[in-house]
N, C-alpha and C positions, 0 to 999 in steps of 0.2 A: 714688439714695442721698440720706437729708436731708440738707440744710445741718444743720451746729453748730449750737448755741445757741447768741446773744447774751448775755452776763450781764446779769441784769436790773436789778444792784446790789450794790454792794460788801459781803461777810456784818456782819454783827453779831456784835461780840466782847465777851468781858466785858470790866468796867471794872478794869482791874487796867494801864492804859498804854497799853494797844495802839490804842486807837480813834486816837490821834492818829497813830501808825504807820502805819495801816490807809486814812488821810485824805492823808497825806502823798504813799502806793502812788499813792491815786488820780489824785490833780494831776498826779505823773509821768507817770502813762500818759495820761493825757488831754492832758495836755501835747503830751508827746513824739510827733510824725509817726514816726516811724521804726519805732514799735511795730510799726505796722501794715503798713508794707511796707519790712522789714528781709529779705534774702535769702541766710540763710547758704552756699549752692551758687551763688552770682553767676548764676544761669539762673533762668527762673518756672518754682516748684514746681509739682508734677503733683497731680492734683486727686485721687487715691484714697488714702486713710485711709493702705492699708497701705504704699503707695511715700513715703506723707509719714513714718510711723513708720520707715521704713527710710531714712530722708534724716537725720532725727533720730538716730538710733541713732550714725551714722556720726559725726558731729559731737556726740555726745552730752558731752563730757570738753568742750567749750566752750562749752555751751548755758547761759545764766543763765537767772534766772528772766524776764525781759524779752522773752529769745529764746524762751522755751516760749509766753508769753501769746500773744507776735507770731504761733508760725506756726497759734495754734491759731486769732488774728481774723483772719489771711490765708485760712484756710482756711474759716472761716465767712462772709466777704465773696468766696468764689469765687475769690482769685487777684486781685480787679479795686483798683486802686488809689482814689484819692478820687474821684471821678468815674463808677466804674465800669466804667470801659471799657479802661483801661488796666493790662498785669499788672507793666509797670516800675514803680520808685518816684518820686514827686517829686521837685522838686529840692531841698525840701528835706528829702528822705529823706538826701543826702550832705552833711546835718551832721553831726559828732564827735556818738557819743552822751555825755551828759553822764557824766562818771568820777566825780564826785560831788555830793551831795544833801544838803538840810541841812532840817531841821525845825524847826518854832519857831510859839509862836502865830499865830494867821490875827488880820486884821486888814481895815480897810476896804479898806487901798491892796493888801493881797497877800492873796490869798483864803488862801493856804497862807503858812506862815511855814517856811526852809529855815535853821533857826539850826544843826542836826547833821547830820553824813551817819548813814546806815543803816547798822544793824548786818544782818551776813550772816544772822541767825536771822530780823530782821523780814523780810527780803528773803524767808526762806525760807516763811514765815508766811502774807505777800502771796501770793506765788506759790500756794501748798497751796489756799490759800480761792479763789484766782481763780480755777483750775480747777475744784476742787469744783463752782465756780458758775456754770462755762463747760458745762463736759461731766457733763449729768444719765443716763449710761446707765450705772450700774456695775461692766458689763463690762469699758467701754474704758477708767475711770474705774483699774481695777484693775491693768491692766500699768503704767500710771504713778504704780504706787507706789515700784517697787524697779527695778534694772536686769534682774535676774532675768526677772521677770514681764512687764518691758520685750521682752526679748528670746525670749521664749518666745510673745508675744502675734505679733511681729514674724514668727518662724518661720511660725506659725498662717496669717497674713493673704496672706503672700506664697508659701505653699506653694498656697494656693489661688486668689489671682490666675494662677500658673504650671500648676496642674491645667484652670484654665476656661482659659487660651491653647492647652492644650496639645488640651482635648478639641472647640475653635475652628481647627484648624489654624492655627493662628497660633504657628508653631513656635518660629519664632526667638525670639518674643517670651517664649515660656515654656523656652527655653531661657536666655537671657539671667537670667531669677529663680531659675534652678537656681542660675544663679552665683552670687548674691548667699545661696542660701539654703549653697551651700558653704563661702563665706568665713567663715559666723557658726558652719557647722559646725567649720571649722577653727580658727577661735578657740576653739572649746567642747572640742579635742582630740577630737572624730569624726572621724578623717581617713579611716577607711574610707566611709563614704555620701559625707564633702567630695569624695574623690576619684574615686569614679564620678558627682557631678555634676558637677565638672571637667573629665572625659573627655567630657561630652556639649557642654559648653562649649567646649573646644577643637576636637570634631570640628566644630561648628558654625562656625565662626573659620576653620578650617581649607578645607573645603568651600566658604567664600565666598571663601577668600582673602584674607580678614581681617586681614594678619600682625603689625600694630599692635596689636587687641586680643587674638592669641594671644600677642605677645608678654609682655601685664600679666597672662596667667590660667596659661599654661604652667607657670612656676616654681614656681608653687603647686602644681598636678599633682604636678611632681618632687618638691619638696620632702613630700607625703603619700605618695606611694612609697616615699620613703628611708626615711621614718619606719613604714613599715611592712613595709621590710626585701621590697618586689615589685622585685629585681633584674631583671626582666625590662623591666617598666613603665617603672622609671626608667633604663634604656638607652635607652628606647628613645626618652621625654620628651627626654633628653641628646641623643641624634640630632635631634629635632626644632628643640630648642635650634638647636642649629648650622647648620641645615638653613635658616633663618627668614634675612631679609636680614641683614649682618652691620653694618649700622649702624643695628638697634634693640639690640644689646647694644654694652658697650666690650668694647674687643682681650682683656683680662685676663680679664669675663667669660666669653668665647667659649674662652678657651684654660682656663678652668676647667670649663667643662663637656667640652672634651676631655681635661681629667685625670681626670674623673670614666669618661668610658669607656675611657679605657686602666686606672687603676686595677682597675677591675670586671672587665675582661675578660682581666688577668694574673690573678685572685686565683682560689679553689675556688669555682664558683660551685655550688649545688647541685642546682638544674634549668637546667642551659644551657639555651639556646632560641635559632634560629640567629638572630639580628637583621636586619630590614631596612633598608639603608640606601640605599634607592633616591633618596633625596631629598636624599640628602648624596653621592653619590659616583657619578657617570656616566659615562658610556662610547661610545664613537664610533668608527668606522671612521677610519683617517686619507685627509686629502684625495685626491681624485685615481681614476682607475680602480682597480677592483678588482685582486687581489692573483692571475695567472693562471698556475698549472701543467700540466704534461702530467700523463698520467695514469702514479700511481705516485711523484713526485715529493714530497718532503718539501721543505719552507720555512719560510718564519721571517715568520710576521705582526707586523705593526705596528698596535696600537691605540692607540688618544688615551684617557687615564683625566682627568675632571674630579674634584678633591678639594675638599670643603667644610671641610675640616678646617682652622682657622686654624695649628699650628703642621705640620711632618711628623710623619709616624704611620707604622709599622713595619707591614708585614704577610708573617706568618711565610709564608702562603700563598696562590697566588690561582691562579684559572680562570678559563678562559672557556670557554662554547659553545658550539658551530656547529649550526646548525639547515640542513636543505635547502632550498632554496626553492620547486623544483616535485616533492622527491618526499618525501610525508607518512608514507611508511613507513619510512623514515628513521630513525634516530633522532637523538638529540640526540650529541655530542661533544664530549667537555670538552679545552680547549687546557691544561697543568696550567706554572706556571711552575716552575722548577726551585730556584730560589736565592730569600729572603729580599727585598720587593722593599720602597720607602721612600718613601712619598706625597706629594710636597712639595703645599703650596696651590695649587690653580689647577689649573694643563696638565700634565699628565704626559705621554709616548711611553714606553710597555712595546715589547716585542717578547717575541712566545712561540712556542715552536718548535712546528711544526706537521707532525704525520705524515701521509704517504698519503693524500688522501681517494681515493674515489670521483670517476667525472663528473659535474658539477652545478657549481649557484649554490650558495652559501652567507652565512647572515647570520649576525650574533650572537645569540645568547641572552641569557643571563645571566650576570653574571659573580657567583664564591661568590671566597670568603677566608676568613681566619683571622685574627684580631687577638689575640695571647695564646692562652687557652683558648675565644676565642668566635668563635662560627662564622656571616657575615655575606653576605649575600645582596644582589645590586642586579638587578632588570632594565628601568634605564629608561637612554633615550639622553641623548645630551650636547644639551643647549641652548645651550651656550656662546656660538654667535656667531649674527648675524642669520637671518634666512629664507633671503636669497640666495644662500647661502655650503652650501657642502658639511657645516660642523660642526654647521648646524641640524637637529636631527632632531626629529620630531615623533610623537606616534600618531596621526594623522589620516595622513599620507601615507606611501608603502609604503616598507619599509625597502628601502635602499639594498646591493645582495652586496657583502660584502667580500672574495670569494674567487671563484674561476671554476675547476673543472676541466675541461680539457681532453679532448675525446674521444682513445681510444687510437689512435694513428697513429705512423706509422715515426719515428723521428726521426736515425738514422744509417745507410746504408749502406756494406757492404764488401765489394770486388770483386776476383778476381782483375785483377793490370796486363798481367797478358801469358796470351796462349789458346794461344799454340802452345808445341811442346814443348821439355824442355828437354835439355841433355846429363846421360846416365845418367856414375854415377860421379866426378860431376866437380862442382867450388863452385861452383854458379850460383846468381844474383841472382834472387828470387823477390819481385815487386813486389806490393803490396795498396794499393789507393784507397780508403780513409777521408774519405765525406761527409756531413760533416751537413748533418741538416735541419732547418735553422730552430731549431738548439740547440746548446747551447754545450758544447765539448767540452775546458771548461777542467778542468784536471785529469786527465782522462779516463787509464786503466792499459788499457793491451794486453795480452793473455795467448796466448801461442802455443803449441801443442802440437803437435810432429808425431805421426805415427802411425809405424807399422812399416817399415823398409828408408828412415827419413828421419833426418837427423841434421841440426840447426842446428850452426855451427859459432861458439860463445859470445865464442870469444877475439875475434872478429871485431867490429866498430862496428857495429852499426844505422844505416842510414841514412834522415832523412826529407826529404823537400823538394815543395815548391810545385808543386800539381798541372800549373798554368796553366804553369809551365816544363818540365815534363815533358810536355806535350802537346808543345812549337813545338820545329820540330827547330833551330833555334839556341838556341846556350847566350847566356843572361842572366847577365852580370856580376852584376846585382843580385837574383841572386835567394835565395828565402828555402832555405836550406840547413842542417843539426844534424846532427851522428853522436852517437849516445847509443850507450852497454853495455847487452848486454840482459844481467838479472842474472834468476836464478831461472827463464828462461823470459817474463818480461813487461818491459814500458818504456811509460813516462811518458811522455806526450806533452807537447811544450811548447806553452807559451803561445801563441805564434802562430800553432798550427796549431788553436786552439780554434773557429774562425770562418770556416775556408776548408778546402775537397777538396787532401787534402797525400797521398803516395804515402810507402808503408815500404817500404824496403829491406834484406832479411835474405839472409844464404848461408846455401844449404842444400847436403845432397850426398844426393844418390839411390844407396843402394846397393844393386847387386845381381850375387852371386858367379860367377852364371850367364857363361859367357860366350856373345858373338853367334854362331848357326848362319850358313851361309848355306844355299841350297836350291837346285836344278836350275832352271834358267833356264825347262823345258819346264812347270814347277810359277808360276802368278803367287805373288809376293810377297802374303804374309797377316798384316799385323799385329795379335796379339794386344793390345787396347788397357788389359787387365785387368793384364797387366803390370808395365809402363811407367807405372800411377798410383798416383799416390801422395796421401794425406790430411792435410789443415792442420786442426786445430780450435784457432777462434779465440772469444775471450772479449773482449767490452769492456767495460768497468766506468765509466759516466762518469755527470754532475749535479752537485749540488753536495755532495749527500754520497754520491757511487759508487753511490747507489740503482740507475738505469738499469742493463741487463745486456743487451746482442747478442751473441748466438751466432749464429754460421756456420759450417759446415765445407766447406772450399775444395779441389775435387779440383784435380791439378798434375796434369801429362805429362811422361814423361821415357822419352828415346830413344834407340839409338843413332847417332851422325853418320851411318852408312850403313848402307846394306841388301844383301848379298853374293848374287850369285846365278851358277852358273856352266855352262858349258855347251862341249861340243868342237866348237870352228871345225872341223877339218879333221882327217884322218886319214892321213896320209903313206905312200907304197909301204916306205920302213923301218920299219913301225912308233911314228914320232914321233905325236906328239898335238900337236896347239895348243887350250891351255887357253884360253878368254877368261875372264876375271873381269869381272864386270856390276858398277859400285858404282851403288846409286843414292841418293842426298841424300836423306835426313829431317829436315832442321832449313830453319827460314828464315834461311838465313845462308848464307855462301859459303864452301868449305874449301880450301885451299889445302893439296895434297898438296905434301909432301916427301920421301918414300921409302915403298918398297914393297918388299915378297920373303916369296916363301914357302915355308915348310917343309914340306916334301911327307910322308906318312905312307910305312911301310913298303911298298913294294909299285910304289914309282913312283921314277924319277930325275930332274934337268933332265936336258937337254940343252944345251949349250953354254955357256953360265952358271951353272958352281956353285954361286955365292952365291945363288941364289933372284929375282934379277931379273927385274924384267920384261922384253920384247925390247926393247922402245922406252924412253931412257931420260929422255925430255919431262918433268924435274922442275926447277922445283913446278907440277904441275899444279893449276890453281882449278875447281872447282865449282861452280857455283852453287848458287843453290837451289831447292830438287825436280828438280833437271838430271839426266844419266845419264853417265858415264864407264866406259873398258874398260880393261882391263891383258889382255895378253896374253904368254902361258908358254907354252914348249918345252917337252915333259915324254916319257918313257916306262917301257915297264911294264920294270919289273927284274926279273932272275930268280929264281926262288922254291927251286931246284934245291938239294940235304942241307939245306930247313929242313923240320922234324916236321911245325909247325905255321906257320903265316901267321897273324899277331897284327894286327889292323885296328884302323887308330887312324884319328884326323883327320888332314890338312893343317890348316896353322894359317895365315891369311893375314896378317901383319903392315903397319900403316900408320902411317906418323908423318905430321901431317896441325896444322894449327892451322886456326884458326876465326875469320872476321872477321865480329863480329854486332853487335846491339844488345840490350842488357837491357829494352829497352821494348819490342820484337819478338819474343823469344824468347831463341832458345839463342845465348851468346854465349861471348868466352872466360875460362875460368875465373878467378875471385877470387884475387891471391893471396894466399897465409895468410904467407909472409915474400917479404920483397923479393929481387930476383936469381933468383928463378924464372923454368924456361926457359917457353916458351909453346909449342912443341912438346908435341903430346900423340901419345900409341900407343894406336892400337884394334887390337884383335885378333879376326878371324871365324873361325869352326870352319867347315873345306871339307870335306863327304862326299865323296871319288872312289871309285866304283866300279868295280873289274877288270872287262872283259869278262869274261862268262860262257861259262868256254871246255868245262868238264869238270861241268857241275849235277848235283847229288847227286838230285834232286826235283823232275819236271816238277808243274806245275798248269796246267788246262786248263779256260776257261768250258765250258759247253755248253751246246747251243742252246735256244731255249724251245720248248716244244712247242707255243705256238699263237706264227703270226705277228704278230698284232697284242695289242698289250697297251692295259691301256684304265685310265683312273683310278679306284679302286676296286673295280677286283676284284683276286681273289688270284693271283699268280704263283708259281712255284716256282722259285727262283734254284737252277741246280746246277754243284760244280767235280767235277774228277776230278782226283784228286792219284795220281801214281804212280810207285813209286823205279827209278831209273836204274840205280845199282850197290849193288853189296851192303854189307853195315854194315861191316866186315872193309874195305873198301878205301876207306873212307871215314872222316871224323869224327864222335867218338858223337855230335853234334849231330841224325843223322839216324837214333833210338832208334825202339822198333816204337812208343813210344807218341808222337804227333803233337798238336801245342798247336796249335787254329786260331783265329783272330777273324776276325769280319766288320766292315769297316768302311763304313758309309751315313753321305747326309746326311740328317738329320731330318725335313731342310725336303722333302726329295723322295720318300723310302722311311717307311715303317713297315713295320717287321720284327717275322713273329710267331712267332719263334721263338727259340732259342738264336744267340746271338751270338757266344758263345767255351764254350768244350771240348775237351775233350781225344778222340781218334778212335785206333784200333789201326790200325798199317799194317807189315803182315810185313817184314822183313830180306832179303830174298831180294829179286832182282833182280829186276823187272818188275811186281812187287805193285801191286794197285791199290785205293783206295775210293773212294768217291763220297759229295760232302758236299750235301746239298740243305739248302732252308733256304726256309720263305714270306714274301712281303712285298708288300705294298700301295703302289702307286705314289701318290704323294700331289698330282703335278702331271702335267700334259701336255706334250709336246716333248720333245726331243731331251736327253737327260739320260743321266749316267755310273753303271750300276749297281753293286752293292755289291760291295765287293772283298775276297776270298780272303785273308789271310794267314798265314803259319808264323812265331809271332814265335823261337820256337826253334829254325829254322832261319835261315842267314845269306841275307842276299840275294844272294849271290855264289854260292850254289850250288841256287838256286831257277831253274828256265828256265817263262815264264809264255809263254800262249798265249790268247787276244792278249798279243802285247811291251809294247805301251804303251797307256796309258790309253785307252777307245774308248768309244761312246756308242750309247743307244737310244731307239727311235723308241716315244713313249706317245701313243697316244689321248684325246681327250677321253674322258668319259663320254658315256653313249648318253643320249637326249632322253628323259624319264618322259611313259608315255602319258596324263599325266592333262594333259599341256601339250599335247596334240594336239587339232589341230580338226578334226572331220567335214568330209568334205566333202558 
């Protein structure tokens, strides 16, 4: 670029006054040091035309004509002061410019004569000519005519310093001229071009981290958005505001541009658009280990909210996130708050209820809200406190779970307390051991349900107590013990049983109408255990909101005290019987007989004891348990002589008996449901005695098998021969020409390929015979009981069998298959 022109000499004006004006200008400046390096921006100006016209511009409303000459010989001398070298001014540049001037003829002693000061016209006069005579290029000569042409030249020069930085990478530098070409727009009322080079000014500011000079160009942003009605922009500029440190604005400003976005974002806006305000309002996990559930469990998270906002700020809505950390398939889960939540400045602690997840880690996302009608997004973490501290979060380092699920595992079991069985009929204590595991069973609801032939008895207390004292057989003065009402079928567990294996105690009663058989001594005792059980379904509802749910169903046993079985000790030359009664113990407990007597069915009488006594009168007799005890009866048959018919009943064996047990062992003695109850209980067994078989209406008779040896898996042919004794007429119609048979086998031993039961014709007439055959397949080897003949509509008392009693057959292995044989 050339240097300016020197002037080479003050113009020539007509003679109408002015030459002595014009002489007067010159002494001044020639005079005056300061012309030359006077520095209206206190810094050394920059040596290009158009940053000097824009330094001018800016200070233009104070520029006289002394300041125009000055920066136009600064500029033509390079910057350099008297000397050259230096761009400061002298010292005696920091003399007071003279404030006035006086004119008067020149003289030997005063080259110039100062008799008047200047009128502002010569001034302006001076000035006009000295430029003219400074600056010979028309062009530039031209914007310093008018401020117009000033500022239009000004646009021109600095539009294109800022085009050559810009197509130099020298960004910053041609961003910085945007700025400058912004302000001039924005004074000119272009606010739309001012404020898209504003936005490039700011992103620049912004990006270095600049916040000092975003803070002097920001405002100006917002204020060409307001003015151009970009609700969006200028939210967004307002979060920026706030966003910047809060001690480049005052407390008043800050809290105005927070009325600026509460305003906005209560009113209609016309294009919402969600807002981000990552930069004003963050978010952190709070201190400490993650937040850990089992699986299925609902909780209540705790997050840290950082607010930029100088006063509180209402927010009608907010969420959060949750992202998986090792599964991308995932998706994302928003935590939603439920109520109106109120931002104070600084730290906040939220809590937001949190359902179910899955197993996994979990971090945050993003948190969304609602301010009014605007809808506000952030996903950046809190920086609030140092590096070394858990509040520091960073995007360089990996985010921190704030949540843990748990893989699925047990977390409470529940056990029958007692295995063996209990008394049928009767209130017994049915214990359950409730243990958690590694979980809290505060609150936790029990639900009980029996099933069929079971009955809880309600009116009754529930009982819980401390597992650890129910193991030790001495009783603990101090130990943890509650009777709760079960109401509806379920009970609340208390507090102290949330953390330790505690045992429930409920009465049940087993009922069932049947009364006990007993069975021939010659027969073992066969307990059906299908019975005797009986079904608990139980429900646990525990966590912190009842989420969790164990189901169990809990088979019981239940029995009678004894097992009846009877048999004839002896046969006396008078016809006397001596009955024995076999009891044998089915509880783990000890019983303690009190009385005994039996009512003998038609057909039989005591003997010498009326009342039904035993002979021996050893009472109270104790039992122990699974032990065996006898009773022993006189008895004979009575005479049957003018009755039509003989009616066959039971003997009924009666026993008053109590019970010394433990509820933690089994069967023990019953509950009682009011006080003053005796503890004396009566069991009663049902005794089949059979008449000798003196007069049988219908023999039956195995027959032999046609081959001696029988072998496993081939076929046998089982045959009886049933055939009648006397004729129908002197008999009862029980023994009709048509005859009802069953076969009875065990499974385990026979298969049977044929008819099992039907009906067979057998004549009326004395001596009549048929023959019942029947095939079946031995299913084992050895010595085993083949399948048996019955007439169920004949009685047993008039059937005579051949064999008498139960007898047994010799079975073969199977023969060896020749493909197992080895040559020899």
């Amino acid at each position: 670029m050339l240097p300016w022109p020197k002037p080479a000499s003050w113009p020539v004006v007509p003679a109408d006054g002015s030459a002595e004006i014009l002489a007067k200008e010159k002494m001044i400046l020639q005079a005056n040091p300061r012309v030359k390096h006077f520095n209206i921006f206190r810094k050394p100006l920059p040596l290009e035309p158009s940053l000097l016209l824009r330094e001018a511009n800016r200070r233009r409303a104070s520029l006289s004509v002394g300041n125009v000459s000055e920066l136009l010989d600064i500029h033509h001398n390079d910057g350099s002061g008297p000397d050259g070298n230096s761009r400061f001014p002298s010292n005696r540049a920091n003399a007071s410019f003279m404030s006035r001037t006086y004119s008067g003829p020149a003289s030997a002693e005063n080259s110039v004569s100062l008799d008047r000061p200047m009128r502002l016209s010569e001034i302006y006069v001076a000035a006009e000519h000295a430029l003219k005579q400074t600056i010979s290029d028309p062009n530039l000569l031209m914007p310093l005519s008018s401020l117009q042409e000033f500022e239009k030249k000004y646009m021109e020069l600095t539009k294109g310093a800022a085009d050559n930085y810009h197509r130099s990478w020298w960004k910053r530098h041609g961003v910085v001229l945007d700025g400058e070409i912004a302000a001039l727009l924005f004074k000119n009322g272009n606010f739309d071009l001012a404020a898209k080079s504003y936005e490039k000014v700011c992103a620049l500011y912004a990006g270095e981290g600049w916040q000092d000079l975003l803070a002097e160009v920001l405002p100006d942003l917002a204020e060409c958005q307001k003015i151009l009605n970009d609700e969006a922009g200028y939210l967004s500029s307002c979060v920026r505001l706030l966003s910047l440190d809060s001690g480049l604005f005052l407390n008043k400003e800050r809290q105005a541009f927070q009325s600026e976005v509460v305003r906005l974002a209560h009113s209609e806006m016309k294009n919402p658009v969600p807002l981000d305000v990552s930069s004003l309002i963050t978010f952190s996990g709070n201190p400490g280990p993650p937040l850990e559930l089992c699986d299925g469990d609902p909780g209540i998270l705790s997050v840290t909210i950082w607010s930029g906002f100088p006063d509180d700020i209402t927010l009608e809505s907010l969420s959060l996130t949750l992202s998986a950390s090792f599964n991308v398939d995932e998706g994302l889960k928003a935590l939603k708050s439920a109520d109106p939540l109120i931002l104070k400045p600084g730290r906040n602690v939220i809590t937001l209820d949190l359902p179910p997840q899955k197993p996994g880690s979990y971090v945050l996302g993003a948190l969304t809200g609602q301010i009014g009608h605007l809808r506000f997004r952030s996903h950046s973490f809190s920086k609030g406190g140092p590096a070394d501290t858990d509040d520091f979060m960073s995007y360089e380092k990996p985010t921190r779970p704030v949540l843990k699920v748990l893989n699925p595992r047990p977390l409470v079991d529940i056990t029958a307390a007692v295995s063996s069985a209990l008394l049928m009929n009767e209130l017994q204590w049915i214990g359950l051991i409730v243990k958690p595991i590694d979980y809290s069973m505060m609150g936790a609801v029990l639900h009980i349900d029996t099933g069929p032939g079971l009955k809880i008895e309600e009116s009754h207390m529930i009982e819980i107590e401390d597992h650890t004292n129910y193991s030790k057989s001495s009783v603990n003065s101090s130990r943890r013990f509650e009777q709760i009402l079960l109401e509806s079928g379920k009970i609340e567990l208390p507090n102290w049983a949330s953390d330790i294996t505690t045992v429930v105690w409920f009465p049940v009663r087993a009922i069932d109408d049947r009364i006990a058989r007993g069975v021939s001594a010659v027969s073992p005792p066969v307990q059906n255990m299908v019975d005797g059980m009986r079904m608990i379904a139980l429900k646990l509802e525990f966590g912190a909101f009842r989420n969790q749910i164990f189901e169990r169903t809990i088979a019981v046993h239940f029995t009678d005290p004894l097992h009846v079985s009877t048999r004839v000790a002896d046969k006396c030359s008078d016809g006397t019987l001596l009955l024995q009664v076999i009891l044998h113990s089915q509880v783990k407990a000890a019983l303690r007989l009190y009385d005994a007597w039996l009512d003998l069915q038609a057909g039989f009488v005591h003997v010498g004891k009326v009342d039904g006594r035993p002979i021996s009168s050893s009472f109270p007799l104790v039992i122990s348990p699974s032990s065996t005890a006898g009773l022993l009866f006189t008895i004979q048959l009575a005479s049957t002589k003018g009755q039509d018919e003989v009616v066959q009943t039971d003997s009924i064996l009666n026993i008053k008996y109590g019970i010394l047990g433990d509820r933690s062992t089994g069967a023990h003695a019953p509950v009682p449901v009011e006080s003053g109850e005796s503890e004396e209980l009566l069991f009663k067994s049902a005794l089949t005695l059979q008449r000798p078989i003196l007069d049988p209406c219908v023999a039956v008779g195995f027959l032999p098998f046609s081959s001696d040896c029988l072998r496993v898996g081939q076929l046998v042919n089982m045959r009886w021969r049933v055939e009648r004794l006397k004729n129908l007429e002197e008999n009862s119609s029980s023994c009709g020409d048509e005859v009802l048979y069953e076969v009875e086998a065990n499974q385990q031993n026979w298969m049977i390929a044929g008819r099992k039961r039907g009906h067979v014709s057998l004549s009326t007439l004395q001596g009549s015979r048929i023959e019942i055959t029947l095939t079946c397949v031995p299913l084992v080897s050895g010595y085993i009981r083949p399948p048996h003949l019955g007439l169920p509509d004949v009685g047993d008392a008039n059937i005579s069998c051949n064999p008498a009693g139960p007898h047994l057959v010799c079975v073969l292995p199977p023969t060896l298959s020749s493909s197992y044989c080895i040559p020899v």
